[in-house]
C-alpha positions as CSV (number, residue, x, y, z in Angstrom):
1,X,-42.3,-208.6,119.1
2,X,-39.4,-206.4,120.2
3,X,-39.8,-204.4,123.9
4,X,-38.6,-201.0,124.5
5,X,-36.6,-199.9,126.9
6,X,-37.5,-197.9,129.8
7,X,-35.9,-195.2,128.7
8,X,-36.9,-191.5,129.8
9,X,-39.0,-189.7,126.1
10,X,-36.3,-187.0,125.7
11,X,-34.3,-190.3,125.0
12,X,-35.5,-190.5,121.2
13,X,-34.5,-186.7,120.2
14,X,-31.0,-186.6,122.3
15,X,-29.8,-189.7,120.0
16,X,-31.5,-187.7,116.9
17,X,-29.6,-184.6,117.5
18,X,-26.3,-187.1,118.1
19,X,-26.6,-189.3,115.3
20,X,-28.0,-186.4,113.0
21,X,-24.6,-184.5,113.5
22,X,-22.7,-187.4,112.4
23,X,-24.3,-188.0,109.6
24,X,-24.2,-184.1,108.5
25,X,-20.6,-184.7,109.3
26,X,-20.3,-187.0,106.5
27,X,-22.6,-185.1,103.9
28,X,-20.5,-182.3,104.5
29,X,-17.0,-183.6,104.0
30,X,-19.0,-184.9,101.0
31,X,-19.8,-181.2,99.5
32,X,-16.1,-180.4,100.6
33,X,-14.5,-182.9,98.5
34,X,-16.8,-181.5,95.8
35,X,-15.4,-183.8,92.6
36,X,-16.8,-186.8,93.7
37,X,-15.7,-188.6,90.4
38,X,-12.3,-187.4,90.9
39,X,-12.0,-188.5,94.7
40,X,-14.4,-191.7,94.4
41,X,-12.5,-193.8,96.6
42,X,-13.2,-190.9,99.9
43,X,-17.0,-190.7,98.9
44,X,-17.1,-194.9,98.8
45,X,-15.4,-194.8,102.3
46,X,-17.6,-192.2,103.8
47,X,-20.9,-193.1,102.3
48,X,-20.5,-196.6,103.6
49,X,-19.7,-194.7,106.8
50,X,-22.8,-192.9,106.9
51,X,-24.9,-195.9,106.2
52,X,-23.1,-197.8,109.4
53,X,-24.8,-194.7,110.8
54,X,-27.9,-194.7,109.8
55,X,-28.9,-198.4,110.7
56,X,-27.5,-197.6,113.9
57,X,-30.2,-194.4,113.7
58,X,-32.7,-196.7,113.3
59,X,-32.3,-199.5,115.4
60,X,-31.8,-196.2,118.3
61,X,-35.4,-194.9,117.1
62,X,-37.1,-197.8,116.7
63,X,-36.0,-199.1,120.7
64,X,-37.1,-195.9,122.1
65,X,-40.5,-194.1,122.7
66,X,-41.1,-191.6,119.9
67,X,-41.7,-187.9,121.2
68,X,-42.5,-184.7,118.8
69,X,-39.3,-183.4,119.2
70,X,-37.9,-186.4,117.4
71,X,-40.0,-186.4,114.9
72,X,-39.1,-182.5,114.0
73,X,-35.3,-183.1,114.2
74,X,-35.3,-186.1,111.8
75,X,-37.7,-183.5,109.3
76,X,-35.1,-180.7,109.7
77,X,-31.9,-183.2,109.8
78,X,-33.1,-184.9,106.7
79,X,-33.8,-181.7,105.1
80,X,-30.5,-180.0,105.9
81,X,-28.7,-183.6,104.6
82,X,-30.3,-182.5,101.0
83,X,-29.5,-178.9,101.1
84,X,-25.3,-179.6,102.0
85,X,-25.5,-181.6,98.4
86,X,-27.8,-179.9,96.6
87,X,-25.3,-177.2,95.6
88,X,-22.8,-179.8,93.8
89,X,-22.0,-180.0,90.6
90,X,-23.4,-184.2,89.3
91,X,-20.6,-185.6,88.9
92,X,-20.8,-189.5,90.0
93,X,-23.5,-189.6,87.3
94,X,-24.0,-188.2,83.7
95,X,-27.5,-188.5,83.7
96,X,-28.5,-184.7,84.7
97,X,-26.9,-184.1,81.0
98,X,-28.8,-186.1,79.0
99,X,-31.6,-184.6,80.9
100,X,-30.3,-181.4,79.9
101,X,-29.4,-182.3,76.2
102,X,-33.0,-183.4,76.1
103,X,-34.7,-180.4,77.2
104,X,-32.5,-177.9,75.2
105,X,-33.6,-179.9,71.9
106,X,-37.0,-179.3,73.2
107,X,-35.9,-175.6,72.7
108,X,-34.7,-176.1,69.8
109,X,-38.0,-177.5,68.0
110,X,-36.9,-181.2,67.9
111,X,-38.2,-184.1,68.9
112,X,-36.2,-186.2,71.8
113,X,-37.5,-189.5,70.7
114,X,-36.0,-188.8,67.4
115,X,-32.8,-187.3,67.6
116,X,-29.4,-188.5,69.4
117,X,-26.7,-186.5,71.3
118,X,-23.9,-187.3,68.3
119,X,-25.9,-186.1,65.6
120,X,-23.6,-183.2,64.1
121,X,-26.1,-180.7,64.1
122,X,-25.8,-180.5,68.0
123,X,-22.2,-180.5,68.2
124,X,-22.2,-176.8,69.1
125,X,-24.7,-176.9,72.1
126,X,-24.3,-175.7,75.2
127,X,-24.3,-178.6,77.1
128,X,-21.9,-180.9,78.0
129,X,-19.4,-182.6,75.7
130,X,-21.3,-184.5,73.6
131,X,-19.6,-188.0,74.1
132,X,-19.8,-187.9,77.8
133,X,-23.2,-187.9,77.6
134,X,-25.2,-191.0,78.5
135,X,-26.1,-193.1,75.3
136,X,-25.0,-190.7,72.9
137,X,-25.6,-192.9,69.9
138,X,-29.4,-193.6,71.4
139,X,-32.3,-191.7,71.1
140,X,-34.3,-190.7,74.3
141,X,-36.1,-193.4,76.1
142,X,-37.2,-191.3,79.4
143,X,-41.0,-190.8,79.2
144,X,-43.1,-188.0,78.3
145,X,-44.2,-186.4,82.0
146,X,-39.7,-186.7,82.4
147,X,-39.2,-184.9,79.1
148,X,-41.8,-182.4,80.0
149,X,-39.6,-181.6,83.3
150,X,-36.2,-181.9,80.9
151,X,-37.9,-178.8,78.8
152,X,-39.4,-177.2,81.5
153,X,-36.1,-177.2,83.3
154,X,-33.9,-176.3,80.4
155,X,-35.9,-172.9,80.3
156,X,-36.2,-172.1,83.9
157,X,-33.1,-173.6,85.3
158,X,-30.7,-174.5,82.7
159,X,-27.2,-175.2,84.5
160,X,-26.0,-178.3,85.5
161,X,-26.4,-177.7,89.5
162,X,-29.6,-175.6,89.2
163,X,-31.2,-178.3,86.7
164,X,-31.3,-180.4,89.6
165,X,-34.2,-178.7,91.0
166,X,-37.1,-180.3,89.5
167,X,-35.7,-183.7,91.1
168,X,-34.9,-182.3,94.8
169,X,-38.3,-180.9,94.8
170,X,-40.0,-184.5,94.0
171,X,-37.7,-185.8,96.5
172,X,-39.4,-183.7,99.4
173,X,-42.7,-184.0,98.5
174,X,-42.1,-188.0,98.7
175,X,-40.3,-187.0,102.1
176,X,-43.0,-184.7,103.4
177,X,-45.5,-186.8,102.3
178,X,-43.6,-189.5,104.7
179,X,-43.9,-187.0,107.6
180,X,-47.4,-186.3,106.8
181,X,-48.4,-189.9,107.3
182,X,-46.3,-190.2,110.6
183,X,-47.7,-187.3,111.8
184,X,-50.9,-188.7,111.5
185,X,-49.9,-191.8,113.5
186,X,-49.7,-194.3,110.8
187,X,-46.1,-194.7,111.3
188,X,-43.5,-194.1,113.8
189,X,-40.2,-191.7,113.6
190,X,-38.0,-194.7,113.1
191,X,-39.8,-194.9,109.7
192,X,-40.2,-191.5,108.2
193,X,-35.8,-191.9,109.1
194,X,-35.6,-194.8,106.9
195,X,-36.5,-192.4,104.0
196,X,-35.3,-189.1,105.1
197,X,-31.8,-190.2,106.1
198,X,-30.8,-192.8,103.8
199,X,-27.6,-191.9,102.4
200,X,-28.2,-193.7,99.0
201,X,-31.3,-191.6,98.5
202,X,-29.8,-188.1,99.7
203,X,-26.7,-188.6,97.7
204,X,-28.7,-189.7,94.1
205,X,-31.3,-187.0,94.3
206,X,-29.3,-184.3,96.0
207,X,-26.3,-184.6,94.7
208,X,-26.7,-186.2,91.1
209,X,-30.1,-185.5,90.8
210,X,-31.9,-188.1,89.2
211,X,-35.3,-188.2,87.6
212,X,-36.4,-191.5,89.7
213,X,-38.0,-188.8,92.0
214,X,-40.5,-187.9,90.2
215,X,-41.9,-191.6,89.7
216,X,-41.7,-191.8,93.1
217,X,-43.1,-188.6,94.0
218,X,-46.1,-189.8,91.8
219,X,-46.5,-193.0,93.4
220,X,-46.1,-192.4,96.5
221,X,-49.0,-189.6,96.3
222,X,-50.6,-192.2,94.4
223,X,-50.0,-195.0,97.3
224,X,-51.6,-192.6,100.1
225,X,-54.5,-191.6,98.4
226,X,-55.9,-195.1,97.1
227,X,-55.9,-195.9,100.5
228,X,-58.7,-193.3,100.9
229,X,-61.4,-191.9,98.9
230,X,-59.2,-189.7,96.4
231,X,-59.4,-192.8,93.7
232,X,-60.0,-190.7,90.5
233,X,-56.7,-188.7,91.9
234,X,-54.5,-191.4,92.8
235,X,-55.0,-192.9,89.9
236,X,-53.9,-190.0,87.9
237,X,-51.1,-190.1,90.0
238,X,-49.8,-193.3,89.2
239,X,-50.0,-192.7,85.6
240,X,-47.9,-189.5,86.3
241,X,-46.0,-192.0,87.6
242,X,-45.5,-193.7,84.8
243,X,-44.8,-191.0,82.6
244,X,-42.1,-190.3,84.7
245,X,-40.3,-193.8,84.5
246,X,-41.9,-196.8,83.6
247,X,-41.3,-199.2,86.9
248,X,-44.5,-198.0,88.5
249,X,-46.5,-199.6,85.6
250,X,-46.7,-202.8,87.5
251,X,-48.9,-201.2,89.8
252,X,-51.7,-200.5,87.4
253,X,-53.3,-204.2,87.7
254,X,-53.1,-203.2,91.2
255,X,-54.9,-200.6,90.6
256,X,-57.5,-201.2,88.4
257,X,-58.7,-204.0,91.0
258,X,-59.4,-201.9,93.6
259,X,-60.9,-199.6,91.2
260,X,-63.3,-202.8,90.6
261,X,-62.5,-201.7,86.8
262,X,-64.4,-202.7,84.4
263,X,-67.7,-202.3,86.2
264,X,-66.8,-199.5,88.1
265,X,-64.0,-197.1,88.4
266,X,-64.6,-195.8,84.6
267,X,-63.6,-191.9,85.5
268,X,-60.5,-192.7,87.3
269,X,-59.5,-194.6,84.2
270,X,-60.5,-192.2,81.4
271,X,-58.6,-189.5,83.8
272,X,-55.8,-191.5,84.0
273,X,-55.7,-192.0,80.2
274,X,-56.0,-188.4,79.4
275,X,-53.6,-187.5,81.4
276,X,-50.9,-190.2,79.4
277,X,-52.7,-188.8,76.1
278,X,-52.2,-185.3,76.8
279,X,-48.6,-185.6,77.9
280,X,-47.4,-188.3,74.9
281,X,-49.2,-185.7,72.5
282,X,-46.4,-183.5,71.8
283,X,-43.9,-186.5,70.9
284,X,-46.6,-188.4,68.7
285,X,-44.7,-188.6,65.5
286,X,-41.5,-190.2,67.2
287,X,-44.4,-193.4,68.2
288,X,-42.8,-195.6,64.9
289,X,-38.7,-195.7,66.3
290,X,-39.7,-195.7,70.0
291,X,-39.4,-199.7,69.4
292,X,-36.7,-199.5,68.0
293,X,-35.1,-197.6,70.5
294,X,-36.0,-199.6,73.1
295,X,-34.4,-202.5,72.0
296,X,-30.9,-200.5,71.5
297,X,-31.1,-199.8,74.8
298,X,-31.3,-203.4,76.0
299,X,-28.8,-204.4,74.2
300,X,-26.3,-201.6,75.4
301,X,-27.0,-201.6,78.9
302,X,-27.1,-204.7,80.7
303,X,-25.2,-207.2,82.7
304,X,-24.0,-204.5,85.5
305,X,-26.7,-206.1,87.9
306,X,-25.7,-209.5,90.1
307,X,-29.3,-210.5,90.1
308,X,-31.3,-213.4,89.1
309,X,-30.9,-211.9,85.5
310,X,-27.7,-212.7,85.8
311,X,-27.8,-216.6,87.1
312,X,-31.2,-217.3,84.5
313,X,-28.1,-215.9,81.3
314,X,-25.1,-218.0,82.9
315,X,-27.5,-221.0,83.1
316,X,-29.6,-220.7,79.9
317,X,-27.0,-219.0,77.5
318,X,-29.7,-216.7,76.3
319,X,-30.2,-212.7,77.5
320,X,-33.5,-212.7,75.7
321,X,-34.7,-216.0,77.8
322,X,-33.3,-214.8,80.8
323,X,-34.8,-211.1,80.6
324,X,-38.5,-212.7,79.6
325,X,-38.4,-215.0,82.4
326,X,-37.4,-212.1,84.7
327,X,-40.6,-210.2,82.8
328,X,-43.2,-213.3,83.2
329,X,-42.2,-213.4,87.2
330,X,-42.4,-209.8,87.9
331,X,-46.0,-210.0,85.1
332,X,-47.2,-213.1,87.5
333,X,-46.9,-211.3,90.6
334,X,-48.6,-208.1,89.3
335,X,-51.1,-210.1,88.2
336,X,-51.4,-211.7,91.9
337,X,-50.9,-208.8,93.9
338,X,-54.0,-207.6,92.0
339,X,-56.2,-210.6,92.5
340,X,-55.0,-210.7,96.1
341,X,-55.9,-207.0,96.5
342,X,-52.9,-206.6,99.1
343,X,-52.0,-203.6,100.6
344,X,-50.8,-201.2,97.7
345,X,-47.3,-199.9,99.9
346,X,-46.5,-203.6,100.2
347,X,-47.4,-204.3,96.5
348,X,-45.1,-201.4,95.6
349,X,-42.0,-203.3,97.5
350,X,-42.8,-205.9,96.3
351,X,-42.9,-205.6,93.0
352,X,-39.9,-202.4,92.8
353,X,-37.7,-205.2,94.7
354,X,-38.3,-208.1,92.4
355,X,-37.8,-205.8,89.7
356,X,-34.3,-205.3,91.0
357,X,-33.5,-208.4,91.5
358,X,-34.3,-210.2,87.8
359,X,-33.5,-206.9,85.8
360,X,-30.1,-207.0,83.8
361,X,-29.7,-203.1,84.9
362,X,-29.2,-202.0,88.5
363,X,-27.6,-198.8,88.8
364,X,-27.1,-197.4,92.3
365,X,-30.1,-195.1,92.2
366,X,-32.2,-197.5,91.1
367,X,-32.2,-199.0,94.5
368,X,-33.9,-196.2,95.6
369,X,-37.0,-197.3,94.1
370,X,-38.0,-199.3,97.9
371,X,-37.1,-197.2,100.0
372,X,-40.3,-195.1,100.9
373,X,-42.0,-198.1,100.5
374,X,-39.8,-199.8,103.5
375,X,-40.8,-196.8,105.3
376,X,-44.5,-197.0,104.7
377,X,-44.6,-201.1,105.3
378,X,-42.1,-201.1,108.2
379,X,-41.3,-204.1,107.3
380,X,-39.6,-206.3,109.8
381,X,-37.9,-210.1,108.0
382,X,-36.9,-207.7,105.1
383,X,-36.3,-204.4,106.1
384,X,-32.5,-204.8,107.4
385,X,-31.6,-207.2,104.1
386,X,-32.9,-204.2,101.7
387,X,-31.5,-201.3,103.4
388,X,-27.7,-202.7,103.7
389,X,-28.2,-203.3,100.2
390,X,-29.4,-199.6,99.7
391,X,-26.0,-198.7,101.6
392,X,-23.9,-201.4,99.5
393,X,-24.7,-199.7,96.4
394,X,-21.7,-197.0,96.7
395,X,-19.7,-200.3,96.2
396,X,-20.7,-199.7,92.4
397,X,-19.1,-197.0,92.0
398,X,-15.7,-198.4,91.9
399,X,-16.6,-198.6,88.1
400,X,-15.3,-194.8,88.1
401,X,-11.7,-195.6,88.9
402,X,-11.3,-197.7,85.9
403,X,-12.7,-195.1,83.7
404,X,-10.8,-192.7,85.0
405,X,-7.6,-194.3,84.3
406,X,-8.5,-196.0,80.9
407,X,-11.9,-194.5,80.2
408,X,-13.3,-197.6,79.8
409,X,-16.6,-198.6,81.7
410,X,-15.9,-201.8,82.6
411,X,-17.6,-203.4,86.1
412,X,-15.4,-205.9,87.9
413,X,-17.5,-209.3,88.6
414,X,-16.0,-208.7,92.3
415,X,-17.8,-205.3,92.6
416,X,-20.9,-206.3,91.1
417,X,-21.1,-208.8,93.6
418,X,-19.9,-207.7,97.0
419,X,-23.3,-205.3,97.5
420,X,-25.7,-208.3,96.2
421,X,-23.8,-211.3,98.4
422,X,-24.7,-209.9,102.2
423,X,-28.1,-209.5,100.9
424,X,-28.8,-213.3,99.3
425,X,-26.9,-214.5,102.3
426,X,-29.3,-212.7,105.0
427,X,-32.2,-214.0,103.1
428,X,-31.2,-217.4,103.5
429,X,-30.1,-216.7,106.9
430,X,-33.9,-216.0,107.4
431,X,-35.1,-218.7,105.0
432,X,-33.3,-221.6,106.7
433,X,-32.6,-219.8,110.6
434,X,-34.4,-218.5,113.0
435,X,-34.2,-214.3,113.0
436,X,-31.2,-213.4,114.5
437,X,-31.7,-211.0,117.2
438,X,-31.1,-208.0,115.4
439,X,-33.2,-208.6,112.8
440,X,-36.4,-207.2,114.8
441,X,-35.4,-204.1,113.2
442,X,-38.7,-202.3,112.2
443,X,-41.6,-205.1,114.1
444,X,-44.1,-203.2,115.5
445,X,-44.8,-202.3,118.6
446,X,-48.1,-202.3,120.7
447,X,-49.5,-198.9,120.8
448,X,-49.6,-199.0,124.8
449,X,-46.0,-199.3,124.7
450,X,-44.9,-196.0,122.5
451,X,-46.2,-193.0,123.1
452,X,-47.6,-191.3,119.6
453,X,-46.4,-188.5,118.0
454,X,-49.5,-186.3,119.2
455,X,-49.6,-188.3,122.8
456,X,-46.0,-187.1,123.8
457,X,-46.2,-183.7,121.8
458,X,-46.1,-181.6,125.2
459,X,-43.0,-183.8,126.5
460,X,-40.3,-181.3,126.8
């Protein structure tokens, strides 16, 4: 159990304000450079900078008494980190243009599920070109509550920056709803920064905007309010979640537990299912290829993760063996967490992280997936191993110089590696070793030892 220091309360803010302006430092030489494709070596450098600052952040918070000041300059610093990106253009990622493609379809009267970007009837459209979008031989395999957003977007908010919107706006309410629960003294400021100021998750939702914010918008909601009464709510939430990308899906066994479903817990369940029947409703006749296009995808994309995936296909030869083993452990511990009844924020990481580590896909922003749930948990053995890998994630990138220079995506074995081997190597560190020292990163505290939010709020 880590002690803090005897420090004075104004401590806390004075190293917020510091480390704050550092970090803004490096989001704004970020916007300045502006191509971040074109210059991916700077952002690499700098984002891997900023993280070295933001575990410092945290280990600084977490050894000093919280105060109200604090806890409103790492609210207003983490909002001000999203609104220096949110006016660039995506460039590190293509996604926000399939999102777009999708949604102007929509427009258009077709079906996303049953169209693809390099059919010649869209050649003309006013997106981007059509073979630098994502999967351009592939139909659409983002959900229905995602395409919703894609059409809603396309008429609202149609240009590449401004399409963004949607996605920044999910972002906060997963961040607010952070500083809503530490406000309320579940957590301390040290945890509403693991969310607010991690770089990975400022630079994938604020810069290249990507959907993932939505699912965790959802679940997130969804994780707060099954820990209270609002169960018929949450529960809708989830399946928004859902909708929105399919990861939070092993969650529902979760769910329906502490719903005591099938003898009780019937209208959270029939909401839940309206909800999924109202938003699939418009795509209904694309249900027969949606198989079909499922499987084109796993056989496209894969092998850019150095996960478990990848160890279970070197050793067994098979990607269809080593993908259903990775299925059956993350099925197995769904199935658990549910009989177990554990807390649903620890399920969450849980189950997001194992996910990560046996799927044959793990692009940067993927790894965004744990990080509110780190905040919620606090975890302590974990929580330093999962956030450097959060960081190590710009390492990916590298992917981008090659494909500038020969257009081919091609990930190096050495790059696909370097963010995963710090993180199997701290694990083990903590499997085999006592903790090192700095690994109390994120223990808690007795409560006589920090002030609370609401305690210090008349500190100066």
């Amino acid at each position: 159990m880590t002690k803090t220091s005897p420090s004075r309360p104004a401590s806390q803010w004075l190293r917020a304000l510091a480390l704050s302006i550092a970090l803004e430092a490096a989001f704004a030489t970020l916007a300045w450079l502006g191509n971040l494709e074109l210059y991916v070596v700077a952002p690499i450098a700098i984002a891997l900078g900023a993280g070295i600052v933001y575990l410092v952040s945290l280990y600084a918070f977490e050894h000093s008494p919280d105060s109200r000041r604090a806890f409103w300059l790492i609210l207003l610093a983490s909002l001000a980190f999203r609104l220096t990106l949110a006016p660039l253009r995506p460039t590190l990622s293509d996604d926000i243009f399939r999102y777009r493609f999708d949604g102007q379809v929509q427009s258009l009267g077709f079906n996303p599920y049953s169209v693809r970007p390099d059919d010649p009837r869209f050649a003309a459209l006013a997106v981007h070109s059509i073979h630098e979008i994502p999967g351009h031989g592939i139909r659409s395999i983002y959900p229905p509550v995602s395409e919703l957003v894609f059409a809603a977007a396309w008429r609202l908010v149609p240009g590449p920056v401004a399409f963004k919107t949607p996605f920044l706006l999910a972002d906060l309410v997963v961040l607010l709803a952070l500083a809503w629960w530490t406000r309320r003294g579940h957590a301390r400021n040290y945890q509403l920064a693991i969310y607010g100021w991690n770089p990975l998750v400022v630079v994938e939702f604020a810069a290249s905007g990507h959907n993932d914010a939505l699912a965790l918008a959802a679940t997130v909601g969804a994780t707060l309010l099954i820990i209270g009464p609002r169960r018929v709510l949450s529960t809708m939430l989830l399946a928004a979640g859902v909708l929105a990308k399919a990861f939070p899906a092993v969650l529902v066994p979760l769910w329906l537990a502490r719903l005591k479903w099938p003898r009780r817990g019937w209208p959270a369940a029939l909401a839940a299912g309206g909800l999924a029947a109202i938003c699939a409703w418009p795509y209904r006749s694309a249900v027969p290829v949606v198989l079909a296009t499922f499987h084109q995808y796993q056989t496209s994309f894969r092998d850019n993760n150095a996960s478990v995936y990848l160890v279970l296909q070197r050793i067994s030869g098979s990607n269809q063996l080593a993908m259903g083993l990775g299925v059956g452990l993350v099925a197995g511990l769904a199935l658990w967490a549910a009989a177990r009844r554990i807390d649903p924020a620890r399920a969450a990481f849980l189950l997001f992280g194992t996910i990560l580590l046996v799927s044959p896909n793990g692009y940067p922003w993927y790894f965004t997936w744990v990080v509110p749930f780190l905040a919620l948990v606090g975890v302590s053995r974990y929580l330093v191993p999962w956030l450097m890998l959060t960081i190590l994630q710009f390492l990916s990138y590298e992917v981008l110089i090659g494909y500038q220079t020969s257009g081919a995506w091609h990930f190096r074995p050495l790059f696909l590696l370097l963010p995963h081997a710090p993180f199997y190597a701290w694990l083990l560190c903590n499997a085999f070793t006592a903790p090192p020292p700095w690994s109390s990163l994120g223990k808690r505290i007795p409560a006589s030892a920090v002030p609370s939010v609401r305690a210090d709020s008349a500190a100066p």
